[in-house]
N, CA and C atoms as a LAMMPS dump frame, in Angstrom:
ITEM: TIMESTEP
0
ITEM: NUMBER OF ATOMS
198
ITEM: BOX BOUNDS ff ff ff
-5.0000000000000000e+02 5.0000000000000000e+02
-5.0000000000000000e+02 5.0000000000000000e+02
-5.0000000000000000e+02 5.0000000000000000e+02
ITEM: ATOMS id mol type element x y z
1 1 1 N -98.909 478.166 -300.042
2 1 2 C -97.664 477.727 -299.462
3 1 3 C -97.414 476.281 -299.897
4 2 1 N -95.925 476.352 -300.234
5 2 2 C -96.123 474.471 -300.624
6 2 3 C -95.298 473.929 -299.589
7 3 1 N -95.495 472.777 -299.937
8 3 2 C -94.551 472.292 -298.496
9 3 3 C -93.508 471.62 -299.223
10 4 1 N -91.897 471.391 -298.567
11 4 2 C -91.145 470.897 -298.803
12 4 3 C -90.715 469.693 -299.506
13 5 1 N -90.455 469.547 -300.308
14 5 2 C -90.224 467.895 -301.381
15 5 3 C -89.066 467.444 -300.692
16 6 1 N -89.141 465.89 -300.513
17 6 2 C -88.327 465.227 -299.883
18 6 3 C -87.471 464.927 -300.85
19 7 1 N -85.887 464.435 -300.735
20 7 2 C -85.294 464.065 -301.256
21 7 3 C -85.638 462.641 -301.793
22 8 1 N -85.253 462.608 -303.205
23 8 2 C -85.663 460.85 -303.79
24 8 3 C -84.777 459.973 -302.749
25 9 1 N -85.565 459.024 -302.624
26 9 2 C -85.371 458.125 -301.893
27 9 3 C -84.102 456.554 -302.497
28 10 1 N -82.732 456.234 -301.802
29 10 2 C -82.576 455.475 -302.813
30 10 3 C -83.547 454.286 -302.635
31 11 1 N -83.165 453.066 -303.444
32 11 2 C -83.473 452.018 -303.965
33 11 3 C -82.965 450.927 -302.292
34 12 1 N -83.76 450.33 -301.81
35 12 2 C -84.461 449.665 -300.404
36 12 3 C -82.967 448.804 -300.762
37 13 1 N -82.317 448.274 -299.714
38 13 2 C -81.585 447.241 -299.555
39 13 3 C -81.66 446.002 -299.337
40 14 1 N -80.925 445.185 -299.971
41 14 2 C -81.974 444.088 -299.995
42 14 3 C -80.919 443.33 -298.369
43 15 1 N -82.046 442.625 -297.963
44 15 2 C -81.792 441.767 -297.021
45 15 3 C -81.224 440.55 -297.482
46 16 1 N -79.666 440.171 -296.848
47 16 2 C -79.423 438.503 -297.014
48 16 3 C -80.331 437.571 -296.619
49 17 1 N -80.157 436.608 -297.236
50 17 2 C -81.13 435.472 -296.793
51 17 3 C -80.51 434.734 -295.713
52 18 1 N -81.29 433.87 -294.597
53 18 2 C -80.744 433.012 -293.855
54 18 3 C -80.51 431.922 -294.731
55 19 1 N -79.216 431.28 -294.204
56 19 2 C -78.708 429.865 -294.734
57 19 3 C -78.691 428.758 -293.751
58 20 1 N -79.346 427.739 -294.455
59 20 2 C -79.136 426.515 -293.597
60 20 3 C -77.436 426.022 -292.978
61 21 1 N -77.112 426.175 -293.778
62 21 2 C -75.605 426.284 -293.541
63 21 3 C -74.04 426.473 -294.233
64 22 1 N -72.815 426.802 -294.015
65 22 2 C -71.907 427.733 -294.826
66 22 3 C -71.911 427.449 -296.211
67 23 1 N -72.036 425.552 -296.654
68 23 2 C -71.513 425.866 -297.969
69 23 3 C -73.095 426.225 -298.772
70 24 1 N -74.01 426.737 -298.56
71 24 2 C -74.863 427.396 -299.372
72 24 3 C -75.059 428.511 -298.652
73 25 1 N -74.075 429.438 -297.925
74 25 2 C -74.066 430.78 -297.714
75 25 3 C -72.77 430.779 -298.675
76 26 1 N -71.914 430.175 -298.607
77 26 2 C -70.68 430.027 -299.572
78 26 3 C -71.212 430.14 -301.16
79 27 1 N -72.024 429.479 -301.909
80 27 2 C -72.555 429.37 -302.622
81 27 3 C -73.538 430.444 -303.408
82 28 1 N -74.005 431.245 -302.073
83 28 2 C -74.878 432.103 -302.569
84 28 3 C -74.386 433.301 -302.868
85 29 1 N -73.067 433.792 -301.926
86 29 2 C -72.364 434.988 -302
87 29 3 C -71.227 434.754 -303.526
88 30 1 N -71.049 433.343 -303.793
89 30 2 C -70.044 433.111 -304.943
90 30 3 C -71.155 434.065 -306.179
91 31 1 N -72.269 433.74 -306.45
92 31 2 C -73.021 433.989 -307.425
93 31 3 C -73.647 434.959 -307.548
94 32 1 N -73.91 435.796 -306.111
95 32 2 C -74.315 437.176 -306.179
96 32 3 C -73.63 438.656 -305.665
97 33 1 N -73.992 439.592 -306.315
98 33 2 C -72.968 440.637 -305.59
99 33 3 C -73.403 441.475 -304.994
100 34 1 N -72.566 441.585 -304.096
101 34 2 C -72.44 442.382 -302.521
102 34 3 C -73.158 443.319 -302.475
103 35 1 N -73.009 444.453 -303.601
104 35 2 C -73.564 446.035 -303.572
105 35 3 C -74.843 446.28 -303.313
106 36 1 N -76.006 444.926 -303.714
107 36 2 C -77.193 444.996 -303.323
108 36 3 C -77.669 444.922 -302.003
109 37 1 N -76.196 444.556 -300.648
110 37 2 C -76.395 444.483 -299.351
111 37 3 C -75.932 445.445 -298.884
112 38 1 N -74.917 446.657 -299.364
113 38 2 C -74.46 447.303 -298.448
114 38 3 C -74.826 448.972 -298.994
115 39 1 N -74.839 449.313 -298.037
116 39 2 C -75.339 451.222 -298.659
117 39 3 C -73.504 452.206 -297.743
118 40 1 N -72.645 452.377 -298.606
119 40 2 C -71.271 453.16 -298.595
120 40 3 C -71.91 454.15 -297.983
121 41 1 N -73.027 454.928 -298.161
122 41 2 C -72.91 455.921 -297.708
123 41 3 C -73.247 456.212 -296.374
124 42 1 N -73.365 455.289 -295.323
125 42 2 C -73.319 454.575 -294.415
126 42 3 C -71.93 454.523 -293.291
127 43 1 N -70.941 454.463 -294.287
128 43 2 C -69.611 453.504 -293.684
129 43 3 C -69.069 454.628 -293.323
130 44 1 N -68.391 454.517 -292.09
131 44 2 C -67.35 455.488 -291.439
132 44 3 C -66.206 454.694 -291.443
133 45 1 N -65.341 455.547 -291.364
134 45 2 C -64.049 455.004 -291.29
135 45 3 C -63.209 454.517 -289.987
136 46 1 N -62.444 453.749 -290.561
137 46 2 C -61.891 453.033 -289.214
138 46 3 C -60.616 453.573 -288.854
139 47 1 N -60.332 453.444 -287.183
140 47 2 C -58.755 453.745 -287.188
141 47 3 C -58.49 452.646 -286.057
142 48 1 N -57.112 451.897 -286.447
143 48 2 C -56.329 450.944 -285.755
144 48 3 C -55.315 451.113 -285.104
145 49 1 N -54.937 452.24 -284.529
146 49 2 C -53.637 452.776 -283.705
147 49 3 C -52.974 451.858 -283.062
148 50 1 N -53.744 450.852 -282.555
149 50 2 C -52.367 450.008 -281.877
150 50 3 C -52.049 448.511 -282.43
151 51 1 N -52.368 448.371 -283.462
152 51 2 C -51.673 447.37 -284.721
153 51 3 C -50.118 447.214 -284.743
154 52 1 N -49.591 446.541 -284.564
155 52 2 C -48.29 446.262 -284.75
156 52 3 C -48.452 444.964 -285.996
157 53 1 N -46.761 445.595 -287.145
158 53 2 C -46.718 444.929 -287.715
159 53 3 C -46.816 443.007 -287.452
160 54 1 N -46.809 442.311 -288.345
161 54 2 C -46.316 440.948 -287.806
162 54 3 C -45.165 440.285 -287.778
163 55 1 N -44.681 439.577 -287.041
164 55 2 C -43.728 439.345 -286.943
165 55 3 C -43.605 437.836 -287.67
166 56 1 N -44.443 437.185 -288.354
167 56 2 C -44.378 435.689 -288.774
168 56 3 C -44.898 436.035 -290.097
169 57 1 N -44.431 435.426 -291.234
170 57 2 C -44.58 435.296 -292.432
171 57 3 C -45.604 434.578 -292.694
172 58 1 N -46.577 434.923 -293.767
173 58 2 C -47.662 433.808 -294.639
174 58 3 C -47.739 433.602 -295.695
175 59 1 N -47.985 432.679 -296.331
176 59 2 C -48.281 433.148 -297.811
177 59 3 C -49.926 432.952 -298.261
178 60 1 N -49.685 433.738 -299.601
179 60 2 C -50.685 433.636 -299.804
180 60 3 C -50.888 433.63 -301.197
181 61 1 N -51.86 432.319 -302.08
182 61 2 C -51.901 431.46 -303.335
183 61 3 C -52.4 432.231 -303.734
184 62 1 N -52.781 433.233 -304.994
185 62 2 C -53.633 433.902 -305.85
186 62 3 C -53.838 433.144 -307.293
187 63 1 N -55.273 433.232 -308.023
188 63 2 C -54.733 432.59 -309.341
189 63 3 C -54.264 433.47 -310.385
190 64 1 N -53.198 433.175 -311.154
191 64 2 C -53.482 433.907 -312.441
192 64 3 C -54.398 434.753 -313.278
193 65 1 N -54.248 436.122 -313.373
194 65 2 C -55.139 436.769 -314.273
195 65 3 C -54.611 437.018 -315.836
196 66 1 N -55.372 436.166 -316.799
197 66 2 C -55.127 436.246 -317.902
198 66 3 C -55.936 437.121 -318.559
């Protein structure tokens, strides 16, 4: 009798580091990317039913993509 094979396992998530403070949590997230903190297959979806539009204008600066 054999026994059951587990599914491969993914790849461990890595833990953020603590920061002394924002601008080298600022700093650290500029230079590294996200995907190594979060596992999607995880995420449920959200619902916001009682959102009302806004009523006050903002703007907002983007830079140029060349």
């Amino acid at each position: 009798m054999t026994k059951p094979t587990k599914a491969p396992q993914k790849a461990a998530l890595n833990a953020a580091p603590k920061f002394a403070n924002e601008q080298a949590e600022r700093a650290y997230w500029e230079s590294q990317d996200s995907a190594a903190h979060l596992d999607w297959s995880q995420a449920q979806r959200l619902s916001l039913p009682k959102l009302k539009p806004s009523t006050q204008t903002s703007s907002l600066r983007l830079p140029l993509c060349r």
